[in-house]
C-alpha positions in Angstrom: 33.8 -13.9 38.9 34.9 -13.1 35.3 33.3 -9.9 35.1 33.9 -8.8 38.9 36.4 -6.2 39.5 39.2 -6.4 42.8 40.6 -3.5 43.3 41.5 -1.4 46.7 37.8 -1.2 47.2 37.0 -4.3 47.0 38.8 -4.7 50.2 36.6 -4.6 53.3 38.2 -3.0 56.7 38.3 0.7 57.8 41.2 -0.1 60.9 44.1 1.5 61.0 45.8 -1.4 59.9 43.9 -1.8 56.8 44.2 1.4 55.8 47.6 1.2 55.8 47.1 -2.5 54.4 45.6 -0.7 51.4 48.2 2.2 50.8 51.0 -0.4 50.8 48.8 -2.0 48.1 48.3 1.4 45.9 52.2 2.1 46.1 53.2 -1.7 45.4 50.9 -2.9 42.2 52.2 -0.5 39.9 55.6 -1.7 40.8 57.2 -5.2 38.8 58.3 -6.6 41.9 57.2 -10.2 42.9 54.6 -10.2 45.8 54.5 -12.8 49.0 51.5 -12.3 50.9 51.4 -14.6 54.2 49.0 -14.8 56.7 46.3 -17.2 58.6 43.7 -19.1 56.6 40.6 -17.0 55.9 42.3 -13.6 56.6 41.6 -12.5 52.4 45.2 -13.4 51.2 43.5 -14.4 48.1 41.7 -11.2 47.9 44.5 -8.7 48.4 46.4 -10.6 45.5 43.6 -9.9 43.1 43.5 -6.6 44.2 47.3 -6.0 43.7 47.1 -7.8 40.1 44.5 -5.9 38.9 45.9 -2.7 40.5 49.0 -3.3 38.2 50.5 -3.5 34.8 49.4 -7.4 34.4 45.8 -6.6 35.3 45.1 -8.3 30.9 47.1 -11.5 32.0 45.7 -13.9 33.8 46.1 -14.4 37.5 46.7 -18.2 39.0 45.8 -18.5 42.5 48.3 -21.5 44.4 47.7 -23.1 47.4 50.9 -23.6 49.1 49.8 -25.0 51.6 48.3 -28.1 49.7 51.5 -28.5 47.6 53.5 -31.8 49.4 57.2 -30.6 50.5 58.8 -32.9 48.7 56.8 -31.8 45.7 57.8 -28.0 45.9 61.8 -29.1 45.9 
């Protein structure tokens, strides 16, 4: 995965929703704004986050994938 490249075409879906998905993605990665992307397990969270960090300004930093999900409650107070 070190050399592989996410970008908006990395992203697999033609539906109107994705499409739409994707454009969201193009205006909002060149942006400094902090990102929340929600959504069921195995929809390609993790996917769309690469693809909007190496869309933007931090694409030479690293990215740190978190599992929120795995974090206990009374860990994330």
């Amino acid at each position: 995965q070190l050399g592989r490249h996410w970008d908006a075409e990395s992203i697999v879906g033609s539906s109107q929703a994705m499409r739409e998905v994707m454009h969201l993605v193009e205006r909002l990665a060149p942006t400094p704004s902090t990102v929340l992307i929600t959504g069921e397990s195995g929809v390609g969270k993790e996917v769309l986050a690469r693809a909007v960090h190496n869309m933007s300004d931090r694409r030479d930093r690293i990215f740190l994938p978190v599992n929120c999900g795995a974090i206990p409650e009374t860990l994330l107070e």
